[in-house]
C-alpha positions as CSV (number, residue, x, y, z in Angstrom):
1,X,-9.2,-9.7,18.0
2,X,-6.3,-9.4,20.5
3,X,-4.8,-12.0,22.3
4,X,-6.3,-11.7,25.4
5,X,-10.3,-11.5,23.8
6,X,-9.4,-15.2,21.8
7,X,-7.9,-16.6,25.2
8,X,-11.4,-15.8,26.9
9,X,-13.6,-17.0,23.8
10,X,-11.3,-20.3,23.8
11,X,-11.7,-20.8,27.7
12,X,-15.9,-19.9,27.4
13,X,-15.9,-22.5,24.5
14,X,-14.7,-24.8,27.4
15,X,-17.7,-24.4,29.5
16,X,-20.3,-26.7,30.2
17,X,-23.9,-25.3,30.1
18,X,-24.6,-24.8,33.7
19,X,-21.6,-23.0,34.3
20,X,-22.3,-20.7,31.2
21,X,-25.5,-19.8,32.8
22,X,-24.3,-19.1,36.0
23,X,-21.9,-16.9,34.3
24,X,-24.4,-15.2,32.3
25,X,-26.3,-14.3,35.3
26,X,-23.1,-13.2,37.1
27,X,-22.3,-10.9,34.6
28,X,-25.4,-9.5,34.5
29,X,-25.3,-8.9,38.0
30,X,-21.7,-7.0,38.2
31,X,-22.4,-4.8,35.4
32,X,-26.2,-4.6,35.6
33,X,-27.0,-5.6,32.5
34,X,-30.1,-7.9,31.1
35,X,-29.3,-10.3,28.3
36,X,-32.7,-11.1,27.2
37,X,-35.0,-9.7,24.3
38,X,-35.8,-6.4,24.8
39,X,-39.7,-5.5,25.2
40,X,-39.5,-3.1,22.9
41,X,-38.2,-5.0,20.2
42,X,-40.6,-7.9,20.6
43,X,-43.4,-5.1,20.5
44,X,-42.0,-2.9,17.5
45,X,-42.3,-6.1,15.7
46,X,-45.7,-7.1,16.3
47,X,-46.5,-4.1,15.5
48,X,-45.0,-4.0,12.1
49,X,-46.8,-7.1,11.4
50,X,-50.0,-5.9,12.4
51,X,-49.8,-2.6,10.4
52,X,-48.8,-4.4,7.0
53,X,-51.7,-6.7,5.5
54,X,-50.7,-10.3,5.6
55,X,-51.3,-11.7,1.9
56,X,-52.9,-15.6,1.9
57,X,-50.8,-17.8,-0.2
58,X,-51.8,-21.2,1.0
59,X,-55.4,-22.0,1.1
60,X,-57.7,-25.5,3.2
61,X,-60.2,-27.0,0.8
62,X,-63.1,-27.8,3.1
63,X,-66.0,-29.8,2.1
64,X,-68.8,-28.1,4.0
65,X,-72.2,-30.4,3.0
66,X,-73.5,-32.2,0.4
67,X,-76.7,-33.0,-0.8
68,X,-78.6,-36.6,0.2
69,X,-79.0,-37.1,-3.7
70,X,-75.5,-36.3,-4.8
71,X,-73.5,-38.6,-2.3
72,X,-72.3,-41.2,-4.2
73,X,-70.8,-38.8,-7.0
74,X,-69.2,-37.2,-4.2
75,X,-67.8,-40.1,-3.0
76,X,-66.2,-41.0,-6.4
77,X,-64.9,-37.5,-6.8
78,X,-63.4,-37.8,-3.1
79,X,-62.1,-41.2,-3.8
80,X,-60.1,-39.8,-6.7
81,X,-58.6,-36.4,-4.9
82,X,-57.9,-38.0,-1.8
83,X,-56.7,-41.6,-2.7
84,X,-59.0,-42.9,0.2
85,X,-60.5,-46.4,-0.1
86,X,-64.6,-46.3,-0.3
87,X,-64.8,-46.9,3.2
88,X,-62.5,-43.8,4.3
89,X,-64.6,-41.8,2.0
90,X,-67.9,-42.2,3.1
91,X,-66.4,-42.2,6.5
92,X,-65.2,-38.7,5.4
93,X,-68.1,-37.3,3.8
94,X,-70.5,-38.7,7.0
95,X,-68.3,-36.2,8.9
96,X,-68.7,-33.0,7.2
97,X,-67.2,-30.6,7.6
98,X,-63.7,-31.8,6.6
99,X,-60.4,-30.7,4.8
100,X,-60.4,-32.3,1.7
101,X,-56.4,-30.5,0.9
102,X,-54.9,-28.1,2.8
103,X,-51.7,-25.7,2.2
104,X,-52.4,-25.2,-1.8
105,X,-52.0,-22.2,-3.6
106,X,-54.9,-20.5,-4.7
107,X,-55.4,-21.3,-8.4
108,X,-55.2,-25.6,-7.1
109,X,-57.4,-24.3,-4.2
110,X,-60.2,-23.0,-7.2
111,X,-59.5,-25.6,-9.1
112,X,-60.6,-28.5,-6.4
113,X,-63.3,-26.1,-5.0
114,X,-65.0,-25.9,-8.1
115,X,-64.7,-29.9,-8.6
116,X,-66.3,-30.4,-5.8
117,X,-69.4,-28.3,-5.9
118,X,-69.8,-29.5,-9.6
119,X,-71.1,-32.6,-7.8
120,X,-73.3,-30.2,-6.0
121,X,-71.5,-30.4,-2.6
122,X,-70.7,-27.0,-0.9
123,X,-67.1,-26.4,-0.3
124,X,-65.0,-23.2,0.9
125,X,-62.2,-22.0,1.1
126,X,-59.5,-20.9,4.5
């Protein structure tokens, strides 16, 4: 960098952060220039992400119904993945539907799904 270009950068380090908007904006206006994110860009982008197929790697456990019958294995099973006191549980499974885990990978995501409708409770997965 020349001399002059480190003596500017030194003086704009200087600024406060009004005054580096206001110069932001004035030197948009003298050389007609925009300084934010191009359209394009923002649209070239969501349409890469739209054209390649987003893979699911973290999966929500929810607990979707359970039988009258099978609500107190339930609760044990719930009591035992969740850490929640018998209270909290039943709280949780009187207000079905309900995340049992959320943000596992899919194998844990099986795994607990398949606890759970062992009891006979249905369960899916998001």
């Amino acid at each position: 960098m020349s001399m002059k270009t480190l003596e500017i950068l030194e003086q704009l380090k200087s600024l406060t952060l009004q005054e580096t908007a206001q110069l932001v904006k004035q030197i948009e206006g003298a050389f007609n220039v925009d300084s934010s994110i191009p359209k394009l860009v923002r649209i070239d982008k969501r349409d890469q992400d739209e054209t390649q197929p987003q893979i699911q790697t973290e999966f929500d456990v929810v607990l979707v119904s359970v039988p009258a019958e099978k609500k107190i294995t339930l609760l044990k099973v719930i009591r035992t993945i969740t850490g929640l006191g018998l209270k909290e549980a039943k709280d949780f499974v009187d207000s079905l539907p309900q995340v049992v885990q959320s943000r596992l990978n899919q194998e844990a995501a099986q795994t607990l799904k398949q606890q759970l409708e062992e009891t006979g409770a249905i369960a899916s997965l998001k």
